[in-house]
C-alpha positions as CSV (number, residue, x, y, z in Angstrom):
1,X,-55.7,7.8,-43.8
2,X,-57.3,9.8,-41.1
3,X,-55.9,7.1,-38.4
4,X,-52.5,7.9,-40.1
5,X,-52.4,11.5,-39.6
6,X,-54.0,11.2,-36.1
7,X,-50.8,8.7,-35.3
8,X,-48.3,11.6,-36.7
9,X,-50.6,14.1,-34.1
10,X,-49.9,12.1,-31.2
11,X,-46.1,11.5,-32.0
12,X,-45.3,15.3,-32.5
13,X,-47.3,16.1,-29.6
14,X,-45.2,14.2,-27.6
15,X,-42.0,15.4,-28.8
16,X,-43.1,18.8,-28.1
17,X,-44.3,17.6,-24.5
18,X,-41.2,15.6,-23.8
19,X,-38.8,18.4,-25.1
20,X,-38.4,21.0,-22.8
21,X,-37.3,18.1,-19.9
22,X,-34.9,16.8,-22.4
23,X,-33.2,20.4,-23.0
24,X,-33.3,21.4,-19.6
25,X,-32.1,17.4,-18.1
26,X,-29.2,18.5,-20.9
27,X,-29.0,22.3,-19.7
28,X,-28.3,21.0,-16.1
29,X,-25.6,18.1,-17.1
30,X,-23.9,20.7,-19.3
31,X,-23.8,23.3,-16.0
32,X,-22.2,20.5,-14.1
33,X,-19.6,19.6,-16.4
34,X,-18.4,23.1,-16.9
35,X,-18.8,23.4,-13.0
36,X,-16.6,20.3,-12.3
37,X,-14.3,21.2,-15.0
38,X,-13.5,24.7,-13.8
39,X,-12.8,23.4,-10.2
40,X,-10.3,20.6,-11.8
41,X,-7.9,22.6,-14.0
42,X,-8.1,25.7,-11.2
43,X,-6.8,22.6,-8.5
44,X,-4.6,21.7,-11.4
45,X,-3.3,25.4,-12.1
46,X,-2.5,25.7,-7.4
47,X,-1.2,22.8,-7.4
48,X,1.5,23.4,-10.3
49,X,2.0,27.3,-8.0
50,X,2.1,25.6,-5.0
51,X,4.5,22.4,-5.7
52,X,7.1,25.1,-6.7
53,X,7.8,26.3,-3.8
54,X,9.0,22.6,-2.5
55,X,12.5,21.1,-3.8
56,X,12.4,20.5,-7.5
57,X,12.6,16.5,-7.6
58,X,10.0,16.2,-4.8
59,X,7.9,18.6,-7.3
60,X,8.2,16.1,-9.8
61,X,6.7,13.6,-7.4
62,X,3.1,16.0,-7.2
63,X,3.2,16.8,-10.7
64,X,3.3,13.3,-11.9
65,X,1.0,12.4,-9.5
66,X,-1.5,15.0,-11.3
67,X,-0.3,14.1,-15.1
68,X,-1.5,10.6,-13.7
69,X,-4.9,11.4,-12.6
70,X,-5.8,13.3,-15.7
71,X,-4.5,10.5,-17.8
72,X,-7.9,9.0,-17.8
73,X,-9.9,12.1,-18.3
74,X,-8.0,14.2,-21.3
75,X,-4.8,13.2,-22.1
76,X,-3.7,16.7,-23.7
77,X,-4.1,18.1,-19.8
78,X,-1.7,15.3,-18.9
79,X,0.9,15.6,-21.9
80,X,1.3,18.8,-20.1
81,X,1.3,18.1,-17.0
82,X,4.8,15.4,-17.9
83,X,6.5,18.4,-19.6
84,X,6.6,20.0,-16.5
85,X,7.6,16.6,-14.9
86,X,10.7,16.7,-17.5
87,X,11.7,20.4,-16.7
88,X,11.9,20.1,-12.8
89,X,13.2,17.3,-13.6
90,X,16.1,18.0,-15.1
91,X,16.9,20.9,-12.8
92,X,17.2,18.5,-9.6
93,X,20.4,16.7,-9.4
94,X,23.7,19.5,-9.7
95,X,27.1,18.5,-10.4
96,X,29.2,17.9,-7.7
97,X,29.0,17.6,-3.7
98,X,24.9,17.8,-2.9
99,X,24.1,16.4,0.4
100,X,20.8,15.5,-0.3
101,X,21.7,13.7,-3.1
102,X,20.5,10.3,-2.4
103,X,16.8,11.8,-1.3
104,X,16.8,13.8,-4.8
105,X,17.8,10.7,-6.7
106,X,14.6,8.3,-4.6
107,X,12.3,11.1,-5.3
108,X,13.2,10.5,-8.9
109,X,12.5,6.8,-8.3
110,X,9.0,7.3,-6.8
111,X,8.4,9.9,-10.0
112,X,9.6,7.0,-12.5
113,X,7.1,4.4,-10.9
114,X,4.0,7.1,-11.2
115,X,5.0,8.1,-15.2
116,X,5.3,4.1,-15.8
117,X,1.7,3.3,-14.9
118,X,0.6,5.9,-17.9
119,X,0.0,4.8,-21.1
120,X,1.7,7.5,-23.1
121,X,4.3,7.9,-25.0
122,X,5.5,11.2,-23.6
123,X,5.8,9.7,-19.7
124,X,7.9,6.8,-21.2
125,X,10.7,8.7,-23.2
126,X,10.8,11.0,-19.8
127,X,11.1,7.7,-18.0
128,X,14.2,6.7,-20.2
129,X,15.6,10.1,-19.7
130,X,15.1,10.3,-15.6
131,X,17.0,6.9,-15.8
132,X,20.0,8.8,-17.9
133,X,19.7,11.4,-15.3
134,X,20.3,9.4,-12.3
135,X,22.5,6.7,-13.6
136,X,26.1,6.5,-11.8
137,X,25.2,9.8,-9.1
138,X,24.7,8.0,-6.5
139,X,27.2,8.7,-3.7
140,X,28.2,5.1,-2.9
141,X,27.7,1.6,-4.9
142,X,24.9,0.2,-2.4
143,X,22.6,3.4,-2.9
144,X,23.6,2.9,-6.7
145,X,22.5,-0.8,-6.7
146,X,18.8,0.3,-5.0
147,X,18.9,3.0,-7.3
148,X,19.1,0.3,-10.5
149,X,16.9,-2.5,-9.2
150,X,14.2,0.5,-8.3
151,X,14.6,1.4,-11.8
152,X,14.2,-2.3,-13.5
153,X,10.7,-2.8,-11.5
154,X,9.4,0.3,-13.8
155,X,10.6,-0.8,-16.8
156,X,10.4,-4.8,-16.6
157,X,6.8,-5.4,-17.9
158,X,7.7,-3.0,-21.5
159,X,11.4,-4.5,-21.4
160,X,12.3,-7.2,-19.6
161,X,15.7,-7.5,-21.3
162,X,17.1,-4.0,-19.7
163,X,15.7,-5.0,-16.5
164,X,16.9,-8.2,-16.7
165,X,20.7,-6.5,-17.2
166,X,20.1,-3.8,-14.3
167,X,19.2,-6.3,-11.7
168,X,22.6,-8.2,-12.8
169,X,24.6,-5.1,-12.3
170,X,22.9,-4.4,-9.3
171,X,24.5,-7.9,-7.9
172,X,28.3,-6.1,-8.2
173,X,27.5,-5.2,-4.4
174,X,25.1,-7.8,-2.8
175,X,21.8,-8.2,-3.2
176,X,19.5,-4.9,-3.0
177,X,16.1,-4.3,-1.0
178,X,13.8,-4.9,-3.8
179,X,15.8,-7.5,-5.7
180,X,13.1,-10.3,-5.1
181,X,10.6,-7.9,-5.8
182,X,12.5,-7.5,-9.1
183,X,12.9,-11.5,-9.8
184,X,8.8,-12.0,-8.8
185,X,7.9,-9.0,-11.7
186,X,10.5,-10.4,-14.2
187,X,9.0,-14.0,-13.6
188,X,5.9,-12.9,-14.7
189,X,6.7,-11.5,-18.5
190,X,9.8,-13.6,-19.0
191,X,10.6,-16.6,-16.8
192,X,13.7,-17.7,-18.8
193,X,15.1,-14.2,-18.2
194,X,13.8,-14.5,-13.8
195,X,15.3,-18.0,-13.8
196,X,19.1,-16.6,-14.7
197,X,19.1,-13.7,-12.9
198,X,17.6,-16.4,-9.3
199,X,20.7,-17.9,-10.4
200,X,23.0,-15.6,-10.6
201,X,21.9,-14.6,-7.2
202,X,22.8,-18.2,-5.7
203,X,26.3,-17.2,-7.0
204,X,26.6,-14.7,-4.6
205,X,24.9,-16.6,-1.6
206,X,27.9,-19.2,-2.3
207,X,30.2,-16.9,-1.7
208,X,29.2,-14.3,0.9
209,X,27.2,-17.2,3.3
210,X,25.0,-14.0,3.6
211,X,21.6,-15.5,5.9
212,X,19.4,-12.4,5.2
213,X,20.2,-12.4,1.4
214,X,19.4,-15.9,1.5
215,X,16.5,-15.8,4.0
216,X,15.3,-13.6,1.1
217,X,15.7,-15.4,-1.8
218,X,14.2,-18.5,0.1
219,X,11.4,-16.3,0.2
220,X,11.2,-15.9,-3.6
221,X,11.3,-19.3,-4.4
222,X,8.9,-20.7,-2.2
223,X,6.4,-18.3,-2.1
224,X,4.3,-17.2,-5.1
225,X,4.6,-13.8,-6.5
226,X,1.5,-12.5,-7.6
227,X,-0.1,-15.7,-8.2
228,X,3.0,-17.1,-10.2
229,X,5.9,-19.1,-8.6
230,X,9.4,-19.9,-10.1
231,X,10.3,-22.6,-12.0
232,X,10.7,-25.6,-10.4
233,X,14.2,-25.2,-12.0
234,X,14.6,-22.1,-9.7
235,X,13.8,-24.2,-6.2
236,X,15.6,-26.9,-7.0
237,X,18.6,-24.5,-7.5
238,X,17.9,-23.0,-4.2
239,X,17.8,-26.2,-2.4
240,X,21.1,-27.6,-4.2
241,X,22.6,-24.1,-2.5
242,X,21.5,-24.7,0.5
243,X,22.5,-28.2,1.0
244,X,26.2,-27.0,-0.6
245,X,26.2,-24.5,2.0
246,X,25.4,-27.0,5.1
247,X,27.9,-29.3,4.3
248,X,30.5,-26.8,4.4
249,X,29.7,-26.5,8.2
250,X,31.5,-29.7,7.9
251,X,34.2,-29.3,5.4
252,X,36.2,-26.1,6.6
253,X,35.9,-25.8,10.5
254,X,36.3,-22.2,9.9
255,X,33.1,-21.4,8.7
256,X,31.1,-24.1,11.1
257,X,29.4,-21.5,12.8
258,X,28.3,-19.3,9.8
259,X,27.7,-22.2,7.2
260,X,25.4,-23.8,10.1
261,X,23.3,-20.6,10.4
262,X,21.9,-22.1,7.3
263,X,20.1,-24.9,9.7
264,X,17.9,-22.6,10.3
265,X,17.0,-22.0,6.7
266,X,17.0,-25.7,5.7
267,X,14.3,-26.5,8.9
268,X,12.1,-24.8,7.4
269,X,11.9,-26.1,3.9
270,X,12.2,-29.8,4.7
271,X,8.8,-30.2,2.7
272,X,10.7,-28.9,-0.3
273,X,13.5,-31.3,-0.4
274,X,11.2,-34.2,0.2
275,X,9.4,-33.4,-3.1
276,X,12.4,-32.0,-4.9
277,X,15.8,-33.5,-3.8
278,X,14.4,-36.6,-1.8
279,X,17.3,-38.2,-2.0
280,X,19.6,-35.6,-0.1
281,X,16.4,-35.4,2.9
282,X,18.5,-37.8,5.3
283,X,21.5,-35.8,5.2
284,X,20.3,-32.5,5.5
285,X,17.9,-33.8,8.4
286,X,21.5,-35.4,9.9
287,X,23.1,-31.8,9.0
288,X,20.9,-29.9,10.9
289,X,20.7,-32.3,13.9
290,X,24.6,-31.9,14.1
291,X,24.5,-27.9,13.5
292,X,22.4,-27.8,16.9
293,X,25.7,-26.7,18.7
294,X,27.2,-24.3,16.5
295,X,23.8,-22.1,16.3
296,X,23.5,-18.9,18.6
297,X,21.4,-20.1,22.2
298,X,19.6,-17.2,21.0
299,X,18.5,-19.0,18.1
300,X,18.9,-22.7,18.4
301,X,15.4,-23.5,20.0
302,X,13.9,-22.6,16.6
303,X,15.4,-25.2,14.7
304,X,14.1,-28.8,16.4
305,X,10.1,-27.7,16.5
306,X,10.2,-27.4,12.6
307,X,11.8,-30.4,12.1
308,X,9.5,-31.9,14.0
309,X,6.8,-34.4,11.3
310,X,4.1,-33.3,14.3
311,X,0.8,-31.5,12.7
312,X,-1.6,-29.4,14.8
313,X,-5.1,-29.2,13.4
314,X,-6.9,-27.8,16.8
315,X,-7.1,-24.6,18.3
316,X,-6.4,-25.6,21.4
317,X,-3.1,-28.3,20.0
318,X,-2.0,-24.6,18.3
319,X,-1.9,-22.5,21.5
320,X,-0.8,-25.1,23.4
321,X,1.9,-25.6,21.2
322,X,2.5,-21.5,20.7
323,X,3.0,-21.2,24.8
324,X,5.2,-24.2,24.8
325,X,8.1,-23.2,22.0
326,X,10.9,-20.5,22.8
327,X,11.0,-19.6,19.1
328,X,9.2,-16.3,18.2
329,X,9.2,-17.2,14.6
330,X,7.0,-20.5,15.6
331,X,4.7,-19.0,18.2
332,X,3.4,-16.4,16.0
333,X,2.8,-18.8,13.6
334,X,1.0,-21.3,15.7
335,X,-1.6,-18.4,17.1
336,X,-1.9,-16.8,14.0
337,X,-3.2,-20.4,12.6
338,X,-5.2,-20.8,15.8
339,X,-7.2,-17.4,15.3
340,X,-7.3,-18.6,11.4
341,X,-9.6,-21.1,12.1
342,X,-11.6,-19.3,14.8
343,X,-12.1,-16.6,12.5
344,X,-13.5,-19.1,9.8
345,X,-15.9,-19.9,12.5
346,X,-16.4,-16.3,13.1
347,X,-16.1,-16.7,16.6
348,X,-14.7,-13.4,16.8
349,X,-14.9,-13.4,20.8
350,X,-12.9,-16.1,21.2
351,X,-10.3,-14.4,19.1
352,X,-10.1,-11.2,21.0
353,X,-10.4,-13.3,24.2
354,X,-7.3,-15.7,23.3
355,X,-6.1,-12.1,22.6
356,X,-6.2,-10.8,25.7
357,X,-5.0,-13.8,27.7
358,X,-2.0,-13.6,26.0
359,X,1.4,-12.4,27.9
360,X,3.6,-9.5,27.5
361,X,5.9,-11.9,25.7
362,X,3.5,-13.9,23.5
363,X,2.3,-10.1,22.2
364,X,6.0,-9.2,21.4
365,X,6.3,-12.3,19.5
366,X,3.9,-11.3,17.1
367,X,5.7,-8.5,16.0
368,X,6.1,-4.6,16.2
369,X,2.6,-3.4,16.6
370,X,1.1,-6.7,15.6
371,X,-0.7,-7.4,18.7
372,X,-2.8,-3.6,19.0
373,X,-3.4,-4.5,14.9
374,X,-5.2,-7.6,15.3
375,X,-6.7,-6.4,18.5
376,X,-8.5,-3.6,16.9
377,X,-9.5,-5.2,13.4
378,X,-10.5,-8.7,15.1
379,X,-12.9,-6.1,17.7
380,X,-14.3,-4.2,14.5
381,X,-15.3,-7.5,12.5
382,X,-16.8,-9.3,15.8
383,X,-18.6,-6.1,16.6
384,X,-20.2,-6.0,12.6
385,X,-20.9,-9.3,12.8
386,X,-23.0,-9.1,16.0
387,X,-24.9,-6.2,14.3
388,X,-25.7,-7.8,10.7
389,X,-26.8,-11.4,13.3
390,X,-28.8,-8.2,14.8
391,X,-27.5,-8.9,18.0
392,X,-26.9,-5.2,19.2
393,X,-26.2,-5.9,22.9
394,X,-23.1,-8.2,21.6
395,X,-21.8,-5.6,19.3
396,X,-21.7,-2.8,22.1
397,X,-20.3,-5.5,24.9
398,X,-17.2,-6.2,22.1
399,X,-16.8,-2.3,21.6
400,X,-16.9,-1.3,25.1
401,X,-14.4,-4.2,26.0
402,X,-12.0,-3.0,23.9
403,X,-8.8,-1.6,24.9
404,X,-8.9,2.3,25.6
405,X,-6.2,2.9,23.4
406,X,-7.8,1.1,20.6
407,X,-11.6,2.0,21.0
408,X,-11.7,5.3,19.0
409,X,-10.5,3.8,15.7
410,X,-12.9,0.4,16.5
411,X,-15.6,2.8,16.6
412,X,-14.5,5.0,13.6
413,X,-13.9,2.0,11.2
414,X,-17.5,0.1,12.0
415,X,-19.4,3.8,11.8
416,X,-17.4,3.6,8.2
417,X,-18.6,0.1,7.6
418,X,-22.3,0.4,8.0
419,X,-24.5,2.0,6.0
420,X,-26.3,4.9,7.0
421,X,-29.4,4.7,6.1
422,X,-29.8,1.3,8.0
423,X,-27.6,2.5,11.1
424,X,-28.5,6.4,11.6
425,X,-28.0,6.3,15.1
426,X,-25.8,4.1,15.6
427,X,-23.3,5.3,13.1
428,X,-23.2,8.8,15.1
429,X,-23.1,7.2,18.5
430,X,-19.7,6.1,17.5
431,X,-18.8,8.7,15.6
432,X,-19.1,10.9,18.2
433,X,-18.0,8.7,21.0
434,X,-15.0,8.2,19.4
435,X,-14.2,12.0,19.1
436,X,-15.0,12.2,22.7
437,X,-12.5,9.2,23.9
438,X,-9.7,10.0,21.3
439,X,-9.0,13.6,23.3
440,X,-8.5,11.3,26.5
441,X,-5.9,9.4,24.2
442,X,-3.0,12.1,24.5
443,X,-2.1,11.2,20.9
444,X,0.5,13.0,19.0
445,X,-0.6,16.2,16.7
446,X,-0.1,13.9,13.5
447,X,-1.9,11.2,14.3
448,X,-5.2,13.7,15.4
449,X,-4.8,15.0,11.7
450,X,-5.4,11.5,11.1
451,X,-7.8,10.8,12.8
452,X,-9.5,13.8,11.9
453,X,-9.1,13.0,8.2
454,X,-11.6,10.0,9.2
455,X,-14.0,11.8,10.8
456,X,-14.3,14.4,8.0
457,X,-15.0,11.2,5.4
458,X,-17.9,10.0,7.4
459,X,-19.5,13.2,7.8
460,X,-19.1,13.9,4.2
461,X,-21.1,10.8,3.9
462,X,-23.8,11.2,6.6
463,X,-24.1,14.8,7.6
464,X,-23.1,17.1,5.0
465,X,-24.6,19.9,6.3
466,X,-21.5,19.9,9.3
467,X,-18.8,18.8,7.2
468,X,-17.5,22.4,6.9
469,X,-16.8,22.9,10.6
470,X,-15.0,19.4,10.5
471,X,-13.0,20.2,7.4
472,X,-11.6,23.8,9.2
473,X,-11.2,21.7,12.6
474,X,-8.9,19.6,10.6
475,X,-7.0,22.8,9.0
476,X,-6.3,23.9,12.4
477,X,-4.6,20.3,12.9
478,X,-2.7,20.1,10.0
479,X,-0.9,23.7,10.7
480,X,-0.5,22.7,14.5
481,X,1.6,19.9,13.3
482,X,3.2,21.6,10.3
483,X,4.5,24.3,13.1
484,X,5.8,21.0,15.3
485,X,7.7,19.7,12.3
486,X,10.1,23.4,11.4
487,X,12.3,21.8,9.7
488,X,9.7,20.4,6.9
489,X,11.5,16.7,7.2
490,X,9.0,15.0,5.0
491,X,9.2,11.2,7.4
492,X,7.9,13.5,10.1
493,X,5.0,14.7,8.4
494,X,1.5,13.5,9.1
495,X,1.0,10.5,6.9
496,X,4.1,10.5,5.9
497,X,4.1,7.2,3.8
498,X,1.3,9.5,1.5
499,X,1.9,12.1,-1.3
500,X,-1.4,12.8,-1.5
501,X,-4.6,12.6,0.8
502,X,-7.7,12.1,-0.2
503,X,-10.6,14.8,0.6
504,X,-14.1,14.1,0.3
505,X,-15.0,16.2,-3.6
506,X,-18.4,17.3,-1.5
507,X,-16.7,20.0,-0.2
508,X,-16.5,22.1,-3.1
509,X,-20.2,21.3,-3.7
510,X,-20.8,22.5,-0.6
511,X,-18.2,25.7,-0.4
512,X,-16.1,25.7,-2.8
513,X,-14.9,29.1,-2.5
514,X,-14.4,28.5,1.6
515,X,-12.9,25.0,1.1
516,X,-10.0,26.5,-1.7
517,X,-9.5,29.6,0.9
518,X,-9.2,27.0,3.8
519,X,-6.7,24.8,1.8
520,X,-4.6,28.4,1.0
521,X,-4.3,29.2,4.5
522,X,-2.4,25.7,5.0
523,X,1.4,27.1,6.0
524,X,3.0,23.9,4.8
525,X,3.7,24.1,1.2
526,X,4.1,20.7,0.9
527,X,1.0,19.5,2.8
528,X,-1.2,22.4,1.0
529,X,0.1,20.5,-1.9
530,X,-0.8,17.0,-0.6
531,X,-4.6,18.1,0.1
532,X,-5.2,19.8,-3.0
533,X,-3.9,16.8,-4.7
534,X,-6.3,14.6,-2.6
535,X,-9.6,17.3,-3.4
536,X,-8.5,17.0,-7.5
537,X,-8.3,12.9,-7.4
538,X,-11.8,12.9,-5.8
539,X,-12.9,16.0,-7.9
540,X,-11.8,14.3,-11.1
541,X,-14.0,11.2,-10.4
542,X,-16.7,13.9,-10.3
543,X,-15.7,15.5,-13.4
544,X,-16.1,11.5,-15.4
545,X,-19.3,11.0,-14.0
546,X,-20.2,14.5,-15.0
547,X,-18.9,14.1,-18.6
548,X,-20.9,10.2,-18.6
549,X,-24.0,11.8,-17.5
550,X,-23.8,14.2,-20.0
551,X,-23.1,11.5,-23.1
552,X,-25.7,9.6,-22.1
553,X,-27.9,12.4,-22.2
554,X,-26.8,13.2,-25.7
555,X,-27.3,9.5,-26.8
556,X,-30.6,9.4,-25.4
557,X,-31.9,13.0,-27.1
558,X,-30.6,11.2,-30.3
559,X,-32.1,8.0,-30.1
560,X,-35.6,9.5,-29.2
């Protein structure tokens, strides 16, 4: 008895030792809710100001944009936030003549695509009604045609049907940018409904001998979407076209030359009517062959190579073979599948070094931009993988052989890669070496601000304690190239391809007061806009963790 009441001593000591850490643990994760909730709906309340002050359908764009990322942290805040969506909306598009029709009506679009990924209710009657809103204003039948297939690839995963019937009107005028997109989503939650409307498209291809249209659907049926394919249905379809289409090179002389275009086509999926149509192999082989003179010099050297049975399995057979064909197509294929396998072998200075050799023409062949892209990325991975082998000397000798032009961002994206605590020094040594060689650069005002948007991430990361001077270095930038762009065209904004971009949440932590005054002094509305959204996606992330942090608290008080 005396043990008992000894045991009930102990336990309530304990409680009473243990309580005051509990309540104050709970004291502080109540503060930082209410702190990260006050920063979130004052963002929340600028942003709605600010985005007024921009054209109403590009407002829609930021408000849905902020009804999304509050749709996983209180849905009431985002219900809101889509009622303001539907009344800007509905302003945006005027009867009659408006020249800026066709931008009002793709803003729309891009708003439509944003409501579609949130699970409410609300966000998919305003979807239904945006589509009322916009259908049949579109100034000529193409735009109209985007406009629709745009609109099916939000609604095909909760209504296939609809989308299904909107891609087919689309086909009144040829087949639309997106189209295959459209057939690759539909083939995913109905592949009845993606298999008519592939074939309907064929319909068209017979017709119209278009190549692109049919370059694209070749496209679609060969190559997976998403991890799904068509039905074999589908290829065999495609392949049946195709061979229709070739021997009309030699049924009406008059379309010889556009009905052998197709050769082209055909070389390339000689695979596919081996396994598929075996027996019509001979005479599309005997087709192309014969179509040899009626293609384009330009492009008649790409069609022998790929009918060629030949198969390359070295590095050195692949560039050998790249230097030797005249086809662009083919010679970035062939070092693109050389560097494959050097990079599986992570010989990574091989890579840049078969880089380098290359010609003025080999890097052209690769594509707009290709070359500098694989040049930088292949310098970055080499350069990480010397470090984590702990061969240092290696990793500086890649860096410092990089191209000029490149070396900032090499720098920049392995600081960004390693982690700090392993890599103090060497993390800053490129940091700030690339901040040093990027002013040498001559860069445009825009892509500083980019740069710049960089920088401030890794200093958020490393070195709080200077991330303020970065963050108003960066203002500075944004409203130098806000006053270079007068005219507010949106493609000549900085990051233009971005509503939003993303700022580091520590800078409230650290200022709040100075980062919100900063962000006001922005002289673009739309840009102010863009990095306030940015601060309240990353702020929001802090606001969850708060709110978990706090539960947990709770369930632990209750279950001790």
């Amino acid at each position: 008895m005396r043990f008992s009441g000894l045991l009930v001593l102990v336990l309530f000591l304990q409680f009473v030792l243990f309580l005051p850490a509990v309540l104050a643990q709970q004291n502080s994760n109540v503060a930082r809710v209410n702190t990260w909730r006050q920063r979130v709906e004052s963002l929340t309340d600028e942003i709605v100001a600010d985005s007024g002050s921009v054209e109403a359908s590009e407002q829609t764009i930021y408000l849905a944009l902020s009804a999304q990322m509050w749709s996983s942290v209180d849905n009431e805040v985002s219900a809101g936030l889509i009622g303001k969506v539907s009344k800007s909306a509905s302003g945006s598009i005027d009867e009659g003549n408006d020249p800026k029709l066709e931008t009002k009506i793709k803003n729309l679009q891009e708003t439509i695509e944003i409501l579609a990924k949130i699970d409410s209710v609300k966000s998919r009657q305003l979807v239904e009604d945006l589509i009322k809103l916009i259908a049949g204003k579109a100034e000529d039948q193409t735009a109209e045609s985007e406009t629709l297939i745009a609109i099916a690839i939000q609604i095909v995963a909760r209504d296939p049907q609809r989308a299904y019937e909107l891609g087919i009107a689309s086909l009144s005028v040829g087949i639309a940018p997106g189209f295959s997109s459209l057939v690759g989503e539909l083939n995913l939650v109905n592949e009845s409904l993606a298999n008519s409307l592939f074939s309907a498209s064929l319909n068209l291809i017979r017709n119209s001998f278009d190549l692109q249209d049919a370059a694209t659907l070749q496209t679609r049926a060969f190559l997976p979407y998403k991890g799904k394919s068509l039905s074999l249905d589908s290829r065999r379809q495609y392949l049946t076209t195709l061979s229709e289409i070739l021997a009309q090179a030699f049924l009406d002389p008059l379309r010889r030359q556009s009905a052998c275009q197709f050769a082209l086509l055909a070389s390339g999926v000689l695979d596919a009517f081996q396994q598929i149509l075996p027996g019509r192999l001979p005479t599309i082989r005997q087709q192309i062959g014969l179509c040899q003179s009626s293609i384009p010099s330009n492009l008649a050297g790409s069609v022998e190579p790929r009918i060629s049975d030949e198969k390359l399995e070295t590095v050195d057979e692949l560039v050998q073979a790249a230097r030797a064909t005249k086809d662009a197509l083919l010679k970035a294929k062939y070092f693109y599948q050389a560097i494959v396998i050097l990079e599986k072998e992570k010989k990574f200075e091989k890579i840049l070094s078969l880089l380098d050799e290359m010609t003025e023409q080999e890097r052209k062949s690769l594509g707009n931009g290709a070359w500098d892209s694989w040049r930088a990325d292949y310098a970055y991975r080499g350069a990480l993988n010397s470090i984590e082998a702990e061969d240092i000397p290696s990793a500086y000798r890649i860096v410092e052989k990089t191209p000029k032009k490149l070396r900032p961002f090499v720098r920049l994206n392995l600081a960004d890669e390693l982690e700090y605590s392993n890599y103090k020094s060497l993390v800053f040594e490129n940091i700030e070496a690339a901040q040093a060689e990027i002013k040498d650069l001559g860069i445009s005002t825009s892509e500083r601000v980019e740069f710049s948007l960089s920088v401030l991430r890794l200093y958020a990361r490393s070195r709080p304690d200077e991330t303020m001077k970065v963050f108003w270095d960066l203002v500075k930038e944004v409203n130098e190239a806000g006053r270079e762009n007068r005219n507010g065209e949106m493609e000549k904004e900085f990051l233009a391809n971005l509503n939003y971009i993303p700022l580091p949440a520590l800078l409230l932590d650290i200022d709040d007061i100075g980062t919100l005054a900063s962000l006001n002094d922005v002289s673009s509305r739309r840009n102010r806009v863009r990095l306030k959204l940015g601060l309240l996606e990353t702020s929001l992330r802090e606001y969850s963790i708060a709110l978990k942090d706090l539960n947990k608290s709770l369930e632990d008080e209750t279950n001790n």
